[in-house]
N, C-alpha and C positions, 0 to 999 in steps of 0.2 A: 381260745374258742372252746367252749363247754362241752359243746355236742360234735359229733365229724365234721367233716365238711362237706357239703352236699354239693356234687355237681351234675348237671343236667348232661346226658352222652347224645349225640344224633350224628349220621352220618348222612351224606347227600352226594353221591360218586359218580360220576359221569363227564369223559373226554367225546367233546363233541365235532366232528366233521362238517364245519357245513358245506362243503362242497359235492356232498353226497347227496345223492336222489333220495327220495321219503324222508319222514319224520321218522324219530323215536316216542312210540307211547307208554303210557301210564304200563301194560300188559308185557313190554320189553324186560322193565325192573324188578330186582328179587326184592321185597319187600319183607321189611322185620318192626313190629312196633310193640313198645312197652317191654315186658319180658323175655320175648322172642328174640331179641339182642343181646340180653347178658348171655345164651347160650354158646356166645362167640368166644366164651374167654377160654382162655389158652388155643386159640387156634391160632394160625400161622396170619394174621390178619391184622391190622394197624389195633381194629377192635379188642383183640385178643391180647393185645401187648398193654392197652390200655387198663383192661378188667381185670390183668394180672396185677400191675402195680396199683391199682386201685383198693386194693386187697392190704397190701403193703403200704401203702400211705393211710390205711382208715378212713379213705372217702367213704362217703354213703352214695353210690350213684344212681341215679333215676334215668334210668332208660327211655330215651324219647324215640327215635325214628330211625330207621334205617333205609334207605333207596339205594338201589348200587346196579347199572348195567356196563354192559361191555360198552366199549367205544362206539360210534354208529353217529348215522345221523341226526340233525336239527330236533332237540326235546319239542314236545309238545307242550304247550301252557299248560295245558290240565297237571301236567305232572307236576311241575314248581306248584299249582294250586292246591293240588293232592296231597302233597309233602308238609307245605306250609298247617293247613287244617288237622292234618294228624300231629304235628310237630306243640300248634298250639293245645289238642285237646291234651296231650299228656302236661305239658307244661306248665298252664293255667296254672293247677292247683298249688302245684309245689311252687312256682314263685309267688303265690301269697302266701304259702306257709312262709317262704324265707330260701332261696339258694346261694351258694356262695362263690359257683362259677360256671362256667358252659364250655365243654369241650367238644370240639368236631373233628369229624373225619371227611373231607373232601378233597375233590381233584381238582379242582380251581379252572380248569379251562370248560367248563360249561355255557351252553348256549342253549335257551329256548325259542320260539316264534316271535315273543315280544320281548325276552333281555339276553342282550350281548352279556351281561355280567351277572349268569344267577348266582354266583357265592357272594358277589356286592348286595345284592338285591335281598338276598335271604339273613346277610348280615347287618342290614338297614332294618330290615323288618323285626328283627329280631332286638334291636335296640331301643324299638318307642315301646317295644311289651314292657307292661306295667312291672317293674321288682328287678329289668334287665339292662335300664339303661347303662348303669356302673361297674354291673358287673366285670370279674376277668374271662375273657374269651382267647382260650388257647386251641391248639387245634395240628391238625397236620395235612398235607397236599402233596400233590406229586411235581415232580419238579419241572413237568410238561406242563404245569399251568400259565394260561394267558394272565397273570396279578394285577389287578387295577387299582389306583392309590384309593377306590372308597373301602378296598379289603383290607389294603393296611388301616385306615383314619378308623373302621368300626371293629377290630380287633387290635389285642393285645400281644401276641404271642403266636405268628403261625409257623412252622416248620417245615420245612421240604425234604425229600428225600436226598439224599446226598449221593447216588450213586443213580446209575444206570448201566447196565441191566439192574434195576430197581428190586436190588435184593437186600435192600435195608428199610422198608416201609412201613414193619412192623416196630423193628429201632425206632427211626425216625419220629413212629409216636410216642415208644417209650420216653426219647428225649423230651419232647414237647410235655408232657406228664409230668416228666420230674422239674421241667421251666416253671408248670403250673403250680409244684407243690414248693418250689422254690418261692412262687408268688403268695403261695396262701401264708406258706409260714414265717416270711422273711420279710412282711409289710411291703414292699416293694413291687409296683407294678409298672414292669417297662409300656412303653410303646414302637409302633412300628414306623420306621422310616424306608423312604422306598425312591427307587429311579429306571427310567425304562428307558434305556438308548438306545435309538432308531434303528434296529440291526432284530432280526431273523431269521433261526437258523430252522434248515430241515432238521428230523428226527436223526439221520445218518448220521447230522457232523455234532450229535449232544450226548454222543459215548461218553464215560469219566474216568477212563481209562487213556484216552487221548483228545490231544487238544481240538479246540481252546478251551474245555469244560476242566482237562484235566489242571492245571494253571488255576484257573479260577475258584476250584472246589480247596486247592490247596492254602490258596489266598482267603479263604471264608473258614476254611477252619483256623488259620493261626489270626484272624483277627478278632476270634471267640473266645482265645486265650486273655486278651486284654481287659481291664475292670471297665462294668458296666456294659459289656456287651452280650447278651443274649443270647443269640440266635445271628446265624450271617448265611440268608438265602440266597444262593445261583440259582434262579427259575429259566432254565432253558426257553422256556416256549412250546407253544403248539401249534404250528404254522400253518396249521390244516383247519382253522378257525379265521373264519372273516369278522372281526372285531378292531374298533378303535386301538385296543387294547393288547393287540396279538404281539407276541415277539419278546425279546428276550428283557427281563426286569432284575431286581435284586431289591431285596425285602430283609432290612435289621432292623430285629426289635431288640432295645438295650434302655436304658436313663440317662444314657449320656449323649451328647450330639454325635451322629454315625455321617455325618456328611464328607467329612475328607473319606470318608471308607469306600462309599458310594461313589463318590468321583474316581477313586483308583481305581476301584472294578468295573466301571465305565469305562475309561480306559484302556483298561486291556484287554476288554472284550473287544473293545476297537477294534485295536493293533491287531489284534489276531482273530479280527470277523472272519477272515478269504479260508483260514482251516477251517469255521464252522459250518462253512456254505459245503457241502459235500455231498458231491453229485456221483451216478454212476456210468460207466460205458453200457450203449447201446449192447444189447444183448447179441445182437446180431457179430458184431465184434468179438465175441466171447465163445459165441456157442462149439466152435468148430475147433476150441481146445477139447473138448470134454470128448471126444467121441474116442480116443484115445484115452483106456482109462490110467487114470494115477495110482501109485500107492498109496492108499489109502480111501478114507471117505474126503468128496468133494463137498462141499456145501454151497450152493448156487441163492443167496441172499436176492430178492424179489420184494424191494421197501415200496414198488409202486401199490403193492396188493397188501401191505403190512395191516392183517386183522389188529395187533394191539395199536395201530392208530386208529378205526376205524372203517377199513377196507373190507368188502365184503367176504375177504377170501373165496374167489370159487373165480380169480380171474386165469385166462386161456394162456398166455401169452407164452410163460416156461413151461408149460405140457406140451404146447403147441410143438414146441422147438425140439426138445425131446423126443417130440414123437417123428418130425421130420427128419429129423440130424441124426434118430437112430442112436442115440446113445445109451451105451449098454449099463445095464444091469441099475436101473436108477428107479426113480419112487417121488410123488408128490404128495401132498395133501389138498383135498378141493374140499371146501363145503357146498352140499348138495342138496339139499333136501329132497327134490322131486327125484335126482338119481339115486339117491338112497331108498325109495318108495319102489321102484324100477325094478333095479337090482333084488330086493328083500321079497321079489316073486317068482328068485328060482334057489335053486340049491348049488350047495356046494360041487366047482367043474362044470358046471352048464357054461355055457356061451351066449352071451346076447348082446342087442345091439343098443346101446343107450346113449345120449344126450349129456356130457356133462360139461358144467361150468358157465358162464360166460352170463348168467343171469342177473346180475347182481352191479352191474356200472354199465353206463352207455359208454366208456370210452375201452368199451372191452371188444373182441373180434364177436364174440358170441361164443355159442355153445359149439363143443366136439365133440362129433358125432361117431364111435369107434365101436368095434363089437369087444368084447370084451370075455375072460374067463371068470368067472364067480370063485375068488378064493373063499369068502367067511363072512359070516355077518356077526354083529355083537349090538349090546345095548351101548355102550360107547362110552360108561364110565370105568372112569381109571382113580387111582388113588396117584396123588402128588408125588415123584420120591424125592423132589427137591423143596422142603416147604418154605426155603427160604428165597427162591424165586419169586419174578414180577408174579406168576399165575397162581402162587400161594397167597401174594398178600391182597390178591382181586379174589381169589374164590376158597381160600382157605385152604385144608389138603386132600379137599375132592373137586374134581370136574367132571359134568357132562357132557361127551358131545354129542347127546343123541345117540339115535337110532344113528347106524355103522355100517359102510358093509368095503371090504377089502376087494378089490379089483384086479387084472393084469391085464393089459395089451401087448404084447408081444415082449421089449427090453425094460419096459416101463407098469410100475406096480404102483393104482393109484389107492387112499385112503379116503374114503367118499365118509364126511359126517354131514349131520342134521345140523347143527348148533356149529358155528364158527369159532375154531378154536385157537388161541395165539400158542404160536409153538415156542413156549418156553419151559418146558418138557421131556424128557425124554418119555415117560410114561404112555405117553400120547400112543407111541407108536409100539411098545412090549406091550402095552395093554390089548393090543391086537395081534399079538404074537409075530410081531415085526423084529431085527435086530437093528437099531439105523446103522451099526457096523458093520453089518452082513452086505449095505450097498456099497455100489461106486461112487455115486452120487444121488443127494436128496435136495430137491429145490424147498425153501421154506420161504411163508410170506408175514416178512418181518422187514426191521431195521438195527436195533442193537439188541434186543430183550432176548432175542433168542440166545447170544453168546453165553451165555450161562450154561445152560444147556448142551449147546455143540462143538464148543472151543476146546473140552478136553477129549474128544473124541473125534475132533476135525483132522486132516491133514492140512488141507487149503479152507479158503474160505474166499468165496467172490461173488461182488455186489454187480448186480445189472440191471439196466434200466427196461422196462417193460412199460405198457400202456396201463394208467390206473389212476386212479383217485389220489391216494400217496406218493405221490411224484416226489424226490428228491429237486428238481431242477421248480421251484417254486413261481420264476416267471411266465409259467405256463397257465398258472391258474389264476381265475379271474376273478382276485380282489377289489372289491368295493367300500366296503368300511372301514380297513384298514386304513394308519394313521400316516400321510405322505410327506415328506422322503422317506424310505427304509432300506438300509440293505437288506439283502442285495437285490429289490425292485428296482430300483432306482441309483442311478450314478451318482456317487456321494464321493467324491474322488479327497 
């Protein structure tokens, strides 16, 4: 090739809940287009790992689109229509100059009003543009995506994260990068083969640190050692998505037939579905160890309320208990917005009576209603210190949570933000001049991502069930379009 190789960059990131009330709009998403996206490079971002090696391979890259929000509810069409029109105005010209590939960054379990599958939809669309049909189309996802076989049939090359807590997603693109440049310079262009066995795991049981993920990730990477094979994706799923399509897949892109591969890791996803179903005890069961404190910090795990699936964070259920059961010396995080507006109209030591939480799910108890001491307010950004965490490679190594303001009710010190933050962090909470060491116990609302963060600082660590959107126990929520039988909906004995 004469000149570099030119490849078109665009990202399109979004895990979607549909099980959640309202939409997500156009005004939700951070938006970057044309060169407002190369500014990504070298940050802790799938983006950033890309821009580096792009440098190092002698691409010439053109910046197309960037869309990326937090997890949340149902997109709104406008947005895929937003995305798509910005996507082609940059595009246009340079595929009639001549491109020689397209790389993406996306989450793969996206849903809008009108498509269960915007990564299928956006990569169909993206195949009848003029200069694009033949192109190679590499790319990276996260391994919570729902995959449907049109993502494999209209790419070439997509790569999943290999871990969770998802602290290789900026690798993960590097990998896919150098598959790409393996592609450009080695004449050779794999394709994707794919298989989706009737089986559904909550976010709790798709750790990759234990099973059945841990097995299976081991089994995808020793069959990437073999000639001809590419890439060998375990896509968990994202079971909080009503989609034909939801539930657990595997995705190899190679030149050689992958299908005995796919049949074995069907397989033993089987055999060992009943570990990935992983549910928690009723909270109520639990609470009445904690009032007695342990040595050390407890960590009180809350997947029904988990912000990085989608949950609104500000649910009642483990402050509630906390506040009833008296347990000493402990600390939550709520997103508040309206309680952070409250509070931010008294000073430091005043006492008032405020409204927090319970706004954000009908299957929440409501708001609680507590007076409160005013310890601090803040603007609520923090700098990252772990940038190789899930919340570096969603927001690079800064996060906002808003306007902030630091609370206590009597044993219980709440952290009210604006902005709903996944605690995969420590930051979070020194940023507010918090120690999470300094407690007995912190409830966080999460499912695996936070372990990054609080597993070398934990003593204990216990998961409970609470009322929420993110429910572990999956038969409770009322799927419609998903694909029937599934485990564990349904008796597959």
């Amino acid at each position: 090739m004469s000149r570099p190789p030119r490849i078109l960059l665009a990202g399109l990131f979004h895990e979607t809940h549909t099980f959640l009330e309202g939409t997500t709009a156009l005004e939700d998403f951070t938006l970057r287009r044309g060169d407002e996206v190369l500014a990504l490079k070298g940050d802790a971002s799938p983006f950033g790992g890309v821009l580096d090696l792009a440098v190092e391979f002698g691409w010439e890259i053109l910046p197309m689109v960037d869309y990326r929000a937090q997890p949340s509810a149902l997109v709104e069409d406008l947005v895929i229509e937003a995305f798509w029109a910005d996507f082609q105005e940059h595009a246009g010209p340079h595929l009639t100059a001549g491109v020689d590939g397209i790389f993406l960054v996306l989450h793969g379990a996206m849903v809008s009003q009108s498509y269960d599958d915007v990564e299928g939809e956006l990569l169909q669309r993206l195949r009848a543009l003029p200069g694009a049909g033949h192109l190679p189309i590499f790319g990276v996802f996260d391994l919570h995506a729902n995959f449907t076989a049109r993502m494999a049939a209209l790419s070439d090359c997509l790569v999943a994260y290999r871990q969770n807590p998802h602290t290789d997603a900026r690798e993960a693109a590097c990998d896919a990068a150098r598959l790409m440049q393996r592609c450009l310079t080695g004449g050779e262009q794999p394709n994707q083969q794919f298989a989706h066995p009737p089986l559904m795991w909550p976010p709790t049981g798709t750790g990759t640190a234990s099973e059945p993920m841990l097995s299976l990730e081991a089994m995808a990477r020793e069959m990437e050692q073999e000639p001809g094979i590419w890439a060998v994706n375990v896509v968990a799923g994202f079971s909080f998505a009503d989609t034909p399509d939801t539930g657990v897949s595997f995705v190899i892109a190679a030149t050689v037939d992958a299908s005995a591969h796919l049949k074995k890791l069907c397989d033993t996803a089987w055999s060992l579905r009943s570990l990935g179903n992983a549910t928690e005890p009723a909270l109520s069961e639990v609470i009445g160890g904690l009032t007695t404190p342990a040595e050390g910090l407890t960590v009180v795990v809350e997947p029904s309320d988990n912000i990085g699936g989608g949950a609104p964070g500000d649910g009642t259920g483990l402050m509630r208990a906390f506040i009833h059961w008296r347990v000493p010396n402990c600390a939550v995080c709520i997103a508040d917005a309206e309680a952070v507006a409250t509070v931010s109209k008294y000073r430091t030591g005043d006492r008032v009576m405020v409204s927090i939480g319970g706004k954000g799910s009908r299957l929440d108890a409501g708001p609680v209603e507590i007076e409160v001491e005013v310890v601090s307010h803040s603007t609520g950004e923090f700098t990252l210190e772990d940038e190789q965490s899930h919340l570096a490679s969603m927001s690079g190594g800064h996060f906002s949570m808003g306007p902030c303001a630091v609370v206590r009710h009597k044993e219980l010190t709440i952290l009210l933000t604006s902005i709903k933050t996944p605690p995969f962090d420590l930051g979070q909470w020194r940023s507010q001049g918090l120690e999470p060491q300094d407690f007995s116990v912190i409830g966080v609302k999460a499912a695996v991502a936070h372990r990054r963060a609080y597993d070398p600082i934990a003593t204990r660590m216990i998961w409970v069930h609470t009322a929420g959107p993110c429910t572990s126990h999956l038969s409770t929520l009322p799927f419609q379009k998903v694909t029937r039988p599934i485990y564990p909906l349904d008796d597959m004995a």
